[in-house]
FILUM-144606 format. One record per atom (N, C-alpha, C): residue number from 1; residue in one letter; atom name; y negated, z negated, x. Coordinates in nm, 2 decimals. Layout:
% FILUM-144606
rec k NUM	r A	a CA	y Y	z Z	x X
...
END
This chain:
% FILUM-144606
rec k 1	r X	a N	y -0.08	z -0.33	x 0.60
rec k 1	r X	a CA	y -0.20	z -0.29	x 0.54
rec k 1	r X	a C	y -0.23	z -0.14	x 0.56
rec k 2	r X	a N	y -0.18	z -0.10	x 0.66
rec k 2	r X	a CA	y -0.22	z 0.02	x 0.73
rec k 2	r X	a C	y -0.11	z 0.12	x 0.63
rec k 3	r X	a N	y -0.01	z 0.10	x 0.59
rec k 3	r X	a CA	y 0.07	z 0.15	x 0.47
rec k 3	r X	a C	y -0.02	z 0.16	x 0.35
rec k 4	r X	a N	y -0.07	z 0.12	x 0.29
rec k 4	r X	a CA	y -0.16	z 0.05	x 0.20
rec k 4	r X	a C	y -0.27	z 0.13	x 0.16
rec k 5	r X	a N	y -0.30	z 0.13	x 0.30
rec k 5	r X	a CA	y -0.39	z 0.19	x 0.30
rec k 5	r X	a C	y -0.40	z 0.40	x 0.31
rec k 6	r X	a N	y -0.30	z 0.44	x 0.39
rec k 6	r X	a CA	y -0.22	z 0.58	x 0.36
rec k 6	r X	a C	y -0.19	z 0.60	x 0.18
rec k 7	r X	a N	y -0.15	z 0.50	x 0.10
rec k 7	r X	a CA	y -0.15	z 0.51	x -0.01
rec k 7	r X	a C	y -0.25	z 0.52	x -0.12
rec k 8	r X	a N	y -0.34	z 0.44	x -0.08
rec k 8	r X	a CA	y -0.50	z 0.40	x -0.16
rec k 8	r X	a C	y -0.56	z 0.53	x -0.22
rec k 9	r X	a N	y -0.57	z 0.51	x -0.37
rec k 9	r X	a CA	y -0.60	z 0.63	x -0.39
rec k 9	r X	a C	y -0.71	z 0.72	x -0.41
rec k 10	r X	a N	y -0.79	z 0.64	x -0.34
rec k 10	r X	a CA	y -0.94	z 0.75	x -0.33
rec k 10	r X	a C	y -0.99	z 0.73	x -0.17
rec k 11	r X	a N	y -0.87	z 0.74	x -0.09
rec k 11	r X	a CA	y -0.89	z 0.73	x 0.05
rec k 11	r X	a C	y -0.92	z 0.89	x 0.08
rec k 12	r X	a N	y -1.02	z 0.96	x 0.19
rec k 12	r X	a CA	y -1.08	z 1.08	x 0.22
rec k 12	r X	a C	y -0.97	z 1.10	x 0.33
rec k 13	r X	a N	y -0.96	z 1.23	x 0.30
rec k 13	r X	a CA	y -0.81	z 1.26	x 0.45
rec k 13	r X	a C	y -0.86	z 1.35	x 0.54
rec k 14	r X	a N	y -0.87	z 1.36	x 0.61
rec k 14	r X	a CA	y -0.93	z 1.45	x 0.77
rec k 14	r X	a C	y -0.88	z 1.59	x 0.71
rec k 15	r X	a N	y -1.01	z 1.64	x 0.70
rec k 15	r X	a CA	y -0.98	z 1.80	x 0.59
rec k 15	r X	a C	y -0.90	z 1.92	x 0.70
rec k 16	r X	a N	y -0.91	z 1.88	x 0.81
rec k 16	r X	a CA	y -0.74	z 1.93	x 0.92
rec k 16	r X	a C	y -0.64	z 1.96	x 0.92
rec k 17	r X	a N	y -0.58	z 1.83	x 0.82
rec k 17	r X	a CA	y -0.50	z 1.78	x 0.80
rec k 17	r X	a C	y -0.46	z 1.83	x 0.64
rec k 18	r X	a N	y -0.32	z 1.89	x 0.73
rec k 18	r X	a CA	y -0.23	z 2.04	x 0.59
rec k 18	r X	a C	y -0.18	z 1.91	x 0.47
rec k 19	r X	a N	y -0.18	z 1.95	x 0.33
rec k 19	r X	a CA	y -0.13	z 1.88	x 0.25
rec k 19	r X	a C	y 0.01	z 1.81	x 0.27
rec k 20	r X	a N	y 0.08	z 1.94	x 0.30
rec k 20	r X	a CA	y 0.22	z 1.84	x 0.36
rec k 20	r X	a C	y 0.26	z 1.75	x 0.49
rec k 21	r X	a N	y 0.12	z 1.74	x 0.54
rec k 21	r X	a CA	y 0.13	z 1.59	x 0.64
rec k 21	r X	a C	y 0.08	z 1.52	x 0.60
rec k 22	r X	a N	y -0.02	z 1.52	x 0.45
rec k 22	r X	a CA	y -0.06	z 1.44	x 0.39
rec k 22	r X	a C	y 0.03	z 1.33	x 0.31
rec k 23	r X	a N	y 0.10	z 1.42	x 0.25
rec k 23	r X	a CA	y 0.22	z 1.43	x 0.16
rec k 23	r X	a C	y 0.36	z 1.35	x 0.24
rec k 24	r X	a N	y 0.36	z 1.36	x 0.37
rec k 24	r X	a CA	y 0.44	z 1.31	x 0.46
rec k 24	r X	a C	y 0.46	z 1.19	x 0.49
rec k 25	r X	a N	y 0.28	z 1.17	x 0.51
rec k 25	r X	a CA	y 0.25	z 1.02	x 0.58
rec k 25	r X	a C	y 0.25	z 0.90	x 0.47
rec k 26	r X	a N	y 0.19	z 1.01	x 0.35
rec k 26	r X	a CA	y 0.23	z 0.87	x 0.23
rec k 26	r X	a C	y 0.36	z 0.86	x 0.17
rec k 27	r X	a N	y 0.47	z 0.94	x 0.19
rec k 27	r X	a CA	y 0.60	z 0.90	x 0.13
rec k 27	r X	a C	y 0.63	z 0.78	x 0.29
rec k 28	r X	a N	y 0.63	z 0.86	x 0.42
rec k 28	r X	a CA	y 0.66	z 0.74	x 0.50
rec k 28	r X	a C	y 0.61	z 0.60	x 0.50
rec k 29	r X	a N	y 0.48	z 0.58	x 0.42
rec k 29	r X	a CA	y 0.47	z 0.46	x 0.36
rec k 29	r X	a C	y 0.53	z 0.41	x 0.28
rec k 30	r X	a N	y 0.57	z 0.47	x 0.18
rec k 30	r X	a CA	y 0.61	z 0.41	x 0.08
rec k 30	r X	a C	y 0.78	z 0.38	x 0.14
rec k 31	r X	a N	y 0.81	z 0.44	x 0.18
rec k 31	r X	a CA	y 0.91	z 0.40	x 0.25
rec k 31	r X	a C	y 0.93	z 0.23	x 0.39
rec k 32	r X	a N	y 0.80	z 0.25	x 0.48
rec k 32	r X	a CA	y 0.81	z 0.16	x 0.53
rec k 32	r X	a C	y 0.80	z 0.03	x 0.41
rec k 33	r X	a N	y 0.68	z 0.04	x 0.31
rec k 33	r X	a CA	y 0.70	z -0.08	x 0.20
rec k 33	r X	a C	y 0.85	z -0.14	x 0.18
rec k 34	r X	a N	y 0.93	z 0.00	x 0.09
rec k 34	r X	a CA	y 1.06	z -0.02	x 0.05
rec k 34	r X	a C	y 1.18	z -0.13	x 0.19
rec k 35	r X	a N	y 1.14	z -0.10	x 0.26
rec k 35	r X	a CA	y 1.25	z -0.11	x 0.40
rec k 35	r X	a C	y 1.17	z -0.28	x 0.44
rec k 36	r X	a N	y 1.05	z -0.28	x 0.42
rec k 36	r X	a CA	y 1.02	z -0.45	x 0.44
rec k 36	r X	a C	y 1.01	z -0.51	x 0.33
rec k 37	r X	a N	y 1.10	z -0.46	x 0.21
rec k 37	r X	a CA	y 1.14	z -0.58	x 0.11
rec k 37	r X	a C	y 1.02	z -0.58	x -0.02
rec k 38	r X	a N	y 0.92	z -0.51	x 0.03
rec k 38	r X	a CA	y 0.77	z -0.52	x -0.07
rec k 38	r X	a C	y 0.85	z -0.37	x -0.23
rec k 39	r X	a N	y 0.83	z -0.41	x -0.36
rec k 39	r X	a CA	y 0.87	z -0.33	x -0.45
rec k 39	r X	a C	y 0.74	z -0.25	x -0.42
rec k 40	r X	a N	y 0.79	z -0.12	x -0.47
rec k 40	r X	a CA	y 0.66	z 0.01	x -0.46
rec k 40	r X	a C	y 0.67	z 0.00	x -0.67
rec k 41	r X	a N	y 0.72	z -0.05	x -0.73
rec k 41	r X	a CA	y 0.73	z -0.05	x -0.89
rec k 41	r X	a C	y 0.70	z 0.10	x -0.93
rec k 42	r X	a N	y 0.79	z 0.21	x -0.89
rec k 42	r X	a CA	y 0.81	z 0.35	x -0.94
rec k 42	r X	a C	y 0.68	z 0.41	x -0.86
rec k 43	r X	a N	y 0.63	z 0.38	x -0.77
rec k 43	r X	a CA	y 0.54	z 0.45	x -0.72
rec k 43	r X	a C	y 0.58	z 0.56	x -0.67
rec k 44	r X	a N	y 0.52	z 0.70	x -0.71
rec k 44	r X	a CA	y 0.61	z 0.81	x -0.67
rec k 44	r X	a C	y 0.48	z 0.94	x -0.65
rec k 45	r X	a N	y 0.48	z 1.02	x -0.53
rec k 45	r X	a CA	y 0.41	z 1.11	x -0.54
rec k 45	r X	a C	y 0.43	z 1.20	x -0.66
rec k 46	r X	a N	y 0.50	z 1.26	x -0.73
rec k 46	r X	a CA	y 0.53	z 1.33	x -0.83
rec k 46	r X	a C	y 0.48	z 1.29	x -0.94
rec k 47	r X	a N	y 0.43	z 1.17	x -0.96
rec k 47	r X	a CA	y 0.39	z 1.09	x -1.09
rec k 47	r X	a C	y 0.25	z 1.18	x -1.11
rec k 48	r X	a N	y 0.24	z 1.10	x -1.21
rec k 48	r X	a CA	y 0.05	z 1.12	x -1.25
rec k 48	r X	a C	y -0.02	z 1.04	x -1.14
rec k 49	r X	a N	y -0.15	z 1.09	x -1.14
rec k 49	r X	a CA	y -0.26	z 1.00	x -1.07
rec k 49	r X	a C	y -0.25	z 0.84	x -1.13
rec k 50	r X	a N	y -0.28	z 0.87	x -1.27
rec k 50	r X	a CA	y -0.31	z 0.70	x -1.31
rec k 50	r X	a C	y -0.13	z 0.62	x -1.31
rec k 51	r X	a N	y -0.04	z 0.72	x -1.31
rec k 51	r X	a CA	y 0.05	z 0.62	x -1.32
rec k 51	r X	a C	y 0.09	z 0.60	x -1.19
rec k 52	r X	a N	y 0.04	z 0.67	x -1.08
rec k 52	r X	a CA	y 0.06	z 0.60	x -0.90
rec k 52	r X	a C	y -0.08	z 0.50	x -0.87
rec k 53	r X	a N	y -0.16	z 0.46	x -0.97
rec k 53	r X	a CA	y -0.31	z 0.41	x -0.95
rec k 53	r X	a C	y -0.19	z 0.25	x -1.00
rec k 54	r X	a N	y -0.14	z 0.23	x -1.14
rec k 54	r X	a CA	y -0.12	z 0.17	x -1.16
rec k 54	r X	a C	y 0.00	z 0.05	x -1.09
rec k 55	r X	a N	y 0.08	z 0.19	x -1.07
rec k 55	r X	a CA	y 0.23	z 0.10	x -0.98
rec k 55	r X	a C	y 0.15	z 0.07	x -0.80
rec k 56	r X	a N	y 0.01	z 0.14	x -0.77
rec k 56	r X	a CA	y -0.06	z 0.07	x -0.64
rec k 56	r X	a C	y -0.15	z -0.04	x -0.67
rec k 57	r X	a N	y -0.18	z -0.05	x -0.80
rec k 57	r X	a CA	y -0.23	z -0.20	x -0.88
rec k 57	r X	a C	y -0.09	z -0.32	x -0.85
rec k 58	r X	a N	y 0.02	z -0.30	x -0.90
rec k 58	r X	a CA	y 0.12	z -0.37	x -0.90
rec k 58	r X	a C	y 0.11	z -0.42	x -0.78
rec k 59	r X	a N	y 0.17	z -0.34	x -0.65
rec k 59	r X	a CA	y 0.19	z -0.38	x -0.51
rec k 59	r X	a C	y 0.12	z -0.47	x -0.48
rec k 60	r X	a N	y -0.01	z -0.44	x -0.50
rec k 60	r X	a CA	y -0.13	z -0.49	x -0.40
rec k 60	r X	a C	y -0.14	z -0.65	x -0.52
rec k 61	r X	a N	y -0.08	z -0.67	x -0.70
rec k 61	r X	a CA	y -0.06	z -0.82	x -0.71
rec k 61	r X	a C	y 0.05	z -0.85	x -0.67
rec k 62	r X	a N	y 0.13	z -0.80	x -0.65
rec k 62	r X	a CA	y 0.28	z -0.90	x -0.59
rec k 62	r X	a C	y 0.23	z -0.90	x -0.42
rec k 63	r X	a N	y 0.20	z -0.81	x -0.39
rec k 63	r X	a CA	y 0.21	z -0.87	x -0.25
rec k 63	r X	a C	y 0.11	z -1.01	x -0.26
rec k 64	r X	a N	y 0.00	z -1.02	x -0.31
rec k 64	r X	a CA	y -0.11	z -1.16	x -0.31
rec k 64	r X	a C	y -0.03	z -1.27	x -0.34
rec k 65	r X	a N	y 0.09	z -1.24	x -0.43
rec k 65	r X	a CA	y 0.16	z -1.33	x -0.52
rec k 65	r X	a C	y 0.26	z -1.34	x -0.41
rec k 66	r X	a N	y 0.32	z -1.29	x -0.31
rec k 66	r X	a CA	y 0.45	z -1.34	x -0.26
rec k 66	r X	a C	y 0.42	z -1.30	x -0.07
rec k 67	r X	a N	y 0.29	z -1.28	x -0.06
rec k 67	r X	a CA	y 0.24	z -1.24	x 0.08
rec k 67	r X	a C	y 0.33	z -1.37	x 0.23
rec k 68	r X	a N	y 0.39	z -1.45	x 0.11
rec k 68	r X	a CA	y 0.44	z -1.55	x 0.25
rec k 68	r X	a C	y 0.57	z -1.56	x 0.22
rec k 69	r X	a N	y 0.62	z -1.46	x 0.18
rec k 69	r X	a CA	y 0.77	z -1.48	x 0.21
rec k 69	r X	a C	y 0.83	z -1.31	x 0.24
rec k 70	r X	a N	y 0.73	z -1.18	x 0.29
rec k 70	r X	a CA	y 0.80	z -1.09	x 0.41
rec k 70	r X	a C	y 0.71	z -1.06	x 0.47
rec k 71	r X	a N	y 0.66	z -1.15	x 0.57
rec k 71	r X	a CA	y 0.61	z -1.10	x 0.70
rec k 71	r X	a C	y 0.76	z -1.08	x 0.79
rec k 72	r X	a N	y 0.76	z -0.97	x 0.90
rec k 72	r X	a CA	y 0.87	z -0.99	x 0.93
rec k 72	r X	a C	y 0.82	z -0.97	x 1.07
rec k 73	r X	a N	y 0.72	z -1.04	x 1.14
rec k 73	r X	a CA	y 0.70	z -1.04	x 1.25
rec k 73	r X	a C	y 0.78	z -1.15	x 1.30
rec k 74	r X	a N	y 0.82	z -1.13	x 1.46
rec k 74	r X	a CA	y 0.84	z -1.23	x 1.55
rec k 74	r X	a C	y 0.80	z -1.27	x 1.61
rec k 75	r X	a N	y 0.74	z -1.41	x 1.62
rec k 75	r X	a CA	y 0.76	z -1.50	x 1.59
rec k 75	r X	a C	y 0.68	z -1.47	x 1.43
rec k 76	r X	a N	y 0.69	z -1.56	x 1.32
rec k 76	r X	a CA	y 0.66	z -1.48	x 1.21
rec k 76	r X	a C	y 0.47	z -1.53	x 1.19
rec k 77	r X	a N	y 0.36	z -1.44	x 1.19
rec k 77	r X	a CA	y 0.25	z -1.43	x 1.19
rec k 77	r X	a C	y 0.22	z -1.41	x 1.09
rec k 78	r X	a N	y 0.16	z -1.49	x 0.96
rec k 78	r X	a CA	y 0.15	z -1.48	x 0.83
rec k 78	r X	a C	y 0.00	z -1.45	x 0.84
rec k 79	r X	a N	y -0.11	z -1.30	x 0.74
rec k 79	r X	a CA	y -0.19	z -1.28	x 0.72
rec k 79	r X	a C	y -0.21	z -1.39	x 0.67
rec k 80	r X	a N	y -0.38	z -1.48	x 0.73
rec k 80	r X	a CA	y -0.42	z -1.56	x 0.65
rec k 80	r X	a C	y -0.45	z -1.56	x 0.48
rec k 81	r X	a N	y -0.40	z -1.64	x 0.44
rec k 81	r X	a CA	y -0.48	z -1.61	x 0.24
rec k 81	r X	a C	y -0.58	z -1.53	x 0.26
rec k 82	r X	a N	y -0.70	z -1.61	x 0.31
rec k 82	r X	a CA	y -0.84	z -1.58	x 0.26
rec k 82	r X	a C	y -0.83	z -1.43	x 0.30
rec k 83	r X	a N	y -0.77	z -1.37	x 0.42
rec k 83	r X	a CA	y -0.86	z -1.25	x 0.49
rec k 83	r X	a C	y -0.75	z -1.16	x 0.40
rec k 84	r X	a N	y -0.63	z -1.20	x 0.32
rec k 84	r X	a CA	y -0.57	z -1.10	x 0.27
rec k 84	r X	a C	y -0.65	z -1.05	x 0.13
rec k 85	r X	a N	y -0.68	z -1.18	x 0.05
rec k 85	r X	a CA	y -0.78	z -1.17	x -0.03
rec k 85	r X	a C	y -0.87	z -1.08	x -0.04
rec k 86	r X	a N	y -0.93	z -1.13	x 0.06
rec k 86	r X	a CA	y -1.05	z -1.03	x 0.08
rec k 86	r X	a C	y -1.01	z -0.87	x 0.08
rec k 87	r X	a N	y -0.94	z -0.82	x 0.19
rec k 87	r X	a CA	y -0.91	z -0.71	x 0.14
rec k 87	r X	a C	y -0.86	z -0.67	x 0.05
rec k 88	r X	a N	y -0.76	z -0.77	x -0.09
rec k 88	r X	a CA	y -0.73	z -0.67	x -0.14
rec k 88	r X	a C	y -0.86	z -0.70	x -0.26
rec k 89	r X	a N	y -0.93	z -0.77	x -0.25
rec k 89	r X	a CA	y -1.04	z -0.76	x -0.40
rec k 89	r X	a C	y -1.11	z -0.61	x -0.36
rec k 90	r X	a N	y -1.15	z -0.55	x -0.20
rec k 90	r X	a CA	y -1.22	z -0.46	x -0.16
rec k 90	r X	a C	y -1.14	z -0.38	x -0.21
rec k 91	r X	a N	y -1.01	z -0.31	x -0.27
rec k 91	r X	a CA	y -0.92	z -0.23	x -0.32
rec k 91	r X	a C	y -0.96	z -0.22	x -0.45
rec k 92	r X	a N	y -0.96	z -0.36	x -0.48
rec k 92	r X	a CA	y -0.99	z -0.34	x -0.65
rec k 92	r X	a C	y -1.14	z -0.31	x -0.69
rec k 93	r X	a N	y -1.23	z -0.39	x -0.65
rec k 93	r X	a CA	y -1.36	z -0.33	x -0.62
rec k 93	r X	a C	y -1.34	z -0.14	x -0.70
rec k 94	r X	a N	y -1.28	z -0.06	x -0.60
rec k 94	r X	a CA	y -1.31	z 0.09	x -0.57
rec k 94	r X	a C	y -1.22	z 0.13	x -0.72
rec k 95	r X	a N	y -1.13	z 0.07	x -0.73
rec k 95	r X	a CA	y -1.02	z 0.15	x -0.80
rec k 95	r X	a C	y -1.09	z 0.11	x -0.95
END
């Protein structure tokens, strides 16, 4: 979630904080996504706004849709349905 959330696109960034660490921390998300098996569906800083709004729409239904097959914790700790739910309707909610 904490990936997810580095991505979210009307998240406020600590005005400190130079564009290219901004720029940094959300490609290393999208990367952690890619590396635990979750599709980013062309999600790409280079895109448009609405076409990185859209492919962060995607994520956030496939993950609802397949949230119990990569957790890759050990022993494996699956986010409950309900509490995943919940956060992601608060996503959609904003967007």
């Amino acid at each position: 979630m904490d990936n997810l959330y580095d991505m979210f696109p009307y998240k406020s960034w600590d005005p400190k904080l130079l564009p290219e660490e901004r720029l940094r921390i959300v490609q290393d998300s999208i990367n952690n996504l890619k590396r635990m098996g979750i599709p980013c569906f062309g999600y790409d800083l280079k895109k448009s706004e609405s076409k990185r709004n859209y492919s962060f729409k995607l994520i956030l239904d496939w993950m609802v849709d397949n949230y119990e097959s990569w957790d890759e914790t050990e022993p494996g700790i699956p986010c409950p349905e309900d509490m995943f739910k919940a956060m992601w309707n608060q996503f959609k909610k904003v967007m």
